[in-house]
N, CA and C atoms as an extended XYZ file, in Angstrom:
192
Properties=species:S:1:pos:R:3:atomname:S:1:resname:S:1:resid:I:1 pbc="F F F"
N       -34.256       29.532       39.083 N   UNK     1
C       -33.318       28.468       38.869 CA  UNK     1
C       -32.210       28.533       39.929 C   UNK     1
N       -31.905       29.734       40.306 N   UNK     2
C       -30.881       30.000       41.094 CA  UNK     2
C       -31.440       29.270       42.694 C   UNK     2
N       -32.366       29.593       42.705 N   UNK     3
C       -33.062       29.355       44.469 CA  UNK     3
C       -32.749       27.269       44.036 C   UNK     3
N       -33.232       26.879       43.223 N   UNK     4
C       -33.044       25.216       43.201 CA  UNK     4
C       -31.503       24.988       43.223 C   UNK     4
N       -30.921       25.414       42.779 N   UNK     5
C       -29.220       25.179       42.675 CA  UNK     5
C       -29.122       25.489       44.166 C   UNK     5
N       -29.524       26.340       45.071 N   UNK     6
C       -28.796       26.387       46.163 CA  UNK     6
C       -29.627       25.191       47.025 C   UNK     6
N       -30.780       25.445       46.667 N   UNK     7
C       -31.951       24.503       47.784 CA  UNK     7
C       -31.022       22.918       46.979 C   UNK     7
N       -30.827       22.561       46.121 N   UNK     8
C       -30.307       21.218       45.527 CA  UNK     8
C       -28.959       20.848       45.868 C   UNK     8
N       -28.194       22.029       46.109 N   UNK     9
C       -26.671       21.695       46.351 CA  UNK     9
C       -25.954       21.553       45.384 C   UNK     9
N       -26.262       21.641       44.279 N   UNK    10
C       -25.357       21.662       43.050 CA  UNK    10
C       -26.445       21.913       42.090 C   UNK    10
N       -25.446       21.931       40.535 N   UNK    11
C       -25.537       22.531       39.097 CA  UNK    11
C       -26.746       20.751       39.131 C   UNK    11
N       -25.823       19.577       39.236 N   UNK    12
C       -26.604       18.650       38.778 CA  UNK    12
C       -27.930       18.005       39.529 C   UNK    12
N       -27.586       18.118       40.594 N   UNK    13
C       -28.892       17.761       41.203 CA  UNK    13
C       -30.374       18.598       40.674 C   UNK    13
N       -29.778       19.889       40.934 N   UNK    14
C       -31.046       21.342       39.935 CA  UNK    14
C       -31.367       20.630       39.023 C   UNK    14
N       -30.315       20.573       38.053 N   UNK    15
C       -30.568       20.021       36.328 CA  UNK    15
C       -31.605       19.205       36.684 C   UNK    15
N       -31.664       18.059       37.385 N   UNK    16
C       -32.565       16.847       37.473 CA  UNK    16
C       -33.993       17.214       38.134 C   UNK    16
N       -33.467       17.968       38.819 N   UNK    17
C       -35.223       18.687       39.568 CA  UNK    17
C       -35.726       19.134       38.649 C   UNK    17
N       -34.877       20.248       37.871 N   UNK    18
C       -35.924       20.895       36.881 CA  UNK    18
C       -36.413       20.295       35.278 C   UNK    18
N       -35.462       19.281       35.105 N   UNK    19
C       -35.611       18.415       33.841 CA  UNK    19
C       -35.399       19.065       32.478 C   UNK    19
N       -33.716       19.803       32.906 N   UNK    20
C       -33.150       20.520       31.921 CA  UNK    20
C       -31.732       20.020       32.008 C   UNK    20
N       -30.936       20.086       31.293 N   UNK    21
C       -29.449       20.056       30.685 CA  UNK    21
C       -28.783       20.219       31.927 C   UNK    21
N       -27.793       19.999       32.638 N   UNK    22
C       -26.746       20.441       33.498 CA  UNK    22
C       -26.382       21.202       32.203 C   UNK    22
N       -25.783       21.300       31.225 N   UNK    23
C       -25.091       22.491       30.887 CA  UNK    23
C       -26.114       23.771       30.763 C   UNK    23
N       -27.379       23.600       30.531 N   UNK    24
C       -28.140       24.792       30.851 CA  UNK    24
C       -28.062       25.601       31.676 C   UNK    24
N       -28.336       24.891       32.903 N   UNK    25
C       -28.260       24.952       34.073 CA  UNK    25
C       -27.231       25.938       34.781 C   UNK    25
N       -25.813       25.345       34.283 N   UNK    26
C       -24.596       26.524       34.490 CA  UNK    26
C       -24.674       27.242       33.607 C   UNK    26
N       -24.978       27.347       32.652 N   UNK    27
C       -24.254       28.650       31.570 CA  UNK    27
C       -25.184       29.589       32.411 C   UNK    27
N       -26.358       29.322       32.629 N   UNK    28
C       -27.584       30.239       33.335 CA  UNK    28
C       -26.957       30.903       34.869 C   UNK    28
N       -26.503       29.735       35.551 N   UNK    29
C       -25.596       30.329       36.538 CA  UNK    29
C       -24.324       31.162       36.270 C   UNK    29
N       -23.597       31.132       35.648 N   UNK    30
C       -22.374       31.542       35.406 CA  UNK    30
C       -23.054       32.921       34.611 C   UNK    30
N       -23.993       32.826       33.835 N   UNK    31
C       -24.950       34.510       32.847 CA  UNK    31
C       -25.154       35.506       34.377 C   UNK    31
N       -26.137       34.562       35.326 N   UNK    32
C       -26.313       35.411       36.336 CA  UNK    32
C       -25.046       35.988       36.835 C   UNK    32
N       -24.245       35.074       37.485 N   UNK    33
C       -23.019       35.147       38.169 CA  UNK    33
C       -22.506       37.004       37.769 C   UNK    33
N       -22.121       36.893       36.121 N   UNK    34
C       -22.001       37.956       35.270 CA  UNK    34
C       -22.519       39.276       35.252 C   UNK    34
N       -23.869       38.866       35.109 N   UNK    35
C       -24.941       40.047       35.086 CA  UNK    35
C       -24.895       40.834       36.354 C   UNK    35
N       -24.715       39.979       37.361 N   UNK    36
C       -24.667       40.719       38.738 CA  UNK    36
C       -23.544       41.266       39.287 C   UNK    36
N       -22.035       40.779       38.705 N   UNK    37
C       -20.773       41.261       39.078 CA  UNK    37
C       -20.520       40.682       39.910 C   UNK    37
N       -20.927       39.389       40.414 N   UNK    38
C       -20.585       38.766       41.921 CA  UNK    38
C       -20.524       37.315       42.003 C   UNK    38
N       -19.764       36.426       42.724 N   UNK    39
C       -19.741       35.217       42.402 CA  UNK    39
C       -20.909       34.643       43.326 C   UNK    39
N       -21.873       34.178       43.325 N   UNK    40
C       -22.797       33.392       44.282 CA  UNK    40
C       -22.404       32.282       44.836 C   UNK    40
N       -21.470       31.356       44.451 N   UNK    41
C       -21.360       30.151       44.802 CA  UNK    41
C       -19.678       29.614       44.538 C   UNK    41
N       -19.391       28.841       45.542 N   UNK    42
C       -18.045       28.608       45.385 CA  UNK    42
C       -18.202       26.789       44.893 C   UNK    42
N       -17.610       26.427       43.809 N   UNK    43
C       -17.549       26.005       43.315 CA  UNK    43
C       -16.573       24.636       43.978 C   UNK    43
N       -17.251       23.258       44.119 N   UNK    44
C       -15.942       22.322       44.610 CA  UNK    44
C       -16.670       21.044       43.616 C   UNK    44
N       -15.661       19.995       43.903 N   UNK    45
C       -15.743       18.489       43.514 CA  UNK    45
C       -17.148       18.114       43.635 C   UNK    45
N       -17.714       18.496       45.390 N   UNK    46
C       -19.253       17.585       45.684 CA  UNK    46
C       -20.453       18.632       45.424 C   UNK    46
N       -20.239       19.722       44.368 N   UNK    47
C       -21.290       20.588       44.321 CA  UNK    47
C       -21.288       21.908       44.307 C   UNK    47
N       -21.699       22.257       45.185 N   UNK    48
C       -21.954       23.783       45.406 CA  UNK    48
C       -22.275       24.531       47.216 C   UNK    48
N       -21.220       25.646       47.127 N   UNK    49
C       -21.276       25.948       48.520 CA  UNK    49
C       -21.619       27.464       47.938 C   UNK    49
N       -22.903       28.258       48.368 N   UNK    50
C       -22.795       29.895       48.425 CA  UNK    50
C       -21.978       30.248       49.481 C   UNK    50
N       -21.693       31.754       48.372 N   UNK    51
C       -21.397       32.508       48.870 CA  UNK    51
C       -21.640       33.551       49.742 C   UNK    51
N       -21.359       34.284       50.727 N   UNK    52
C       -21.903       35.322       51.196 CA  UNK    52
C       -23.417       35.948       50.445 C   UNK    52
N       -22.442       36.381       49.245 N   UNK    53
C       -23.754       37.184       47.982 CA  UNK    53
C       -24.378       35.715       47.672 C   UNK    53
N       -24.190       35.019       47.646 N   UNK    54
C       -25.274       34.163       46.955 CA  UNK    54
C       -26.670       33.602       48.295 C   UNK    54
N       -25.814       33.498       49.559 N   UNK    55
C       -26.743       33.513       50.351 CA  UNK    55
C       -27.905       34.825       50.760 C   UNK    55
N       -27.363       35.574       50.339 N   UNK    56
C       -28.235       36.596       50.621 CA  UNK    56
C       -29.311       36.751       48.991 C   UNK    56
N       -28.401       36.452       48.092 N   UNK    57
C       -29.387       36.535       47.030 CA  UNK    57
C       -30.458       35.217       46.674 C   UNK    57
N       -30.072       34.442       47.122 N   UNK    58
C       -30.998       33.262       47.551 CA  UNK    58
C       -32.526       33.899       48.290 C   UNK    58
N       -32.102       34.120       49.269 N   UNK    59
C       -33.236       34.685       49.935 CA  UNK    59
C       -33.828       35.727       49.682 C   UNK    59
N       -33.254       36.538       48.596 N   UNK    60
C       -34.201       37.549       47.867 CA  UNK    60
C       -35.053       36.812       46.799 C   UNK    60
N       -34.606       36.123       46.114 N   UNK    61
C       -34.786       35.179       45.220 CA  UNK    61
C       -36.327       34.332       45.540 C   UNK    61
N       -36.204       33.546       47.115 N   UNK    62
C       -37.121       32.999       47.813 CA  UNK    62
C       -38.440       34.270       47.741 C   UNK    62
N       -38.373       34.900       47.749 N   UNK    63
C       -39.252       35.838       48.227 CA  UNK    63
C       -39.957       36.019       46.653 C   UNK    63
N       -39.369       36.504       45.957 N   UNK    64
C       -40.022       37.068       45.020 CA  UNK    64
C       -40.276       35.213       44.058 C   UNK    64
């Protein structure tokens, strides 16, 4: 879910790719966010910009 939020550019665009809730969608981001101790994504008005850690965890993400 995480790899579509970044490949999508935001919480809502994902939601619509994957044909689930935008609020799913974040609580799932914000659980990860948590679980990992790290923020992935900086948060604005038009979406979503990663972070350092989120770019790199993206591409671990891609892989597996």
């Amino acid at each position: 879910m995480f790899v579509e939020i970044a490949d999508a550019g935001g919480v809502n665009s994902a939601a619509r790719r994957l044909g689930l809730a935008k609020s799913i969608v974040s609580r799932r981001l914000l659980r990860l966010e948590d679980e990992l101790g790290a923020q992935l994504v900086a948060r604005t008005t038009r979406g979503v910009v990663l972070t350092e850690a989120g770019a790199h965890f993206r591409d671990e993400a891609a892989k597996v």
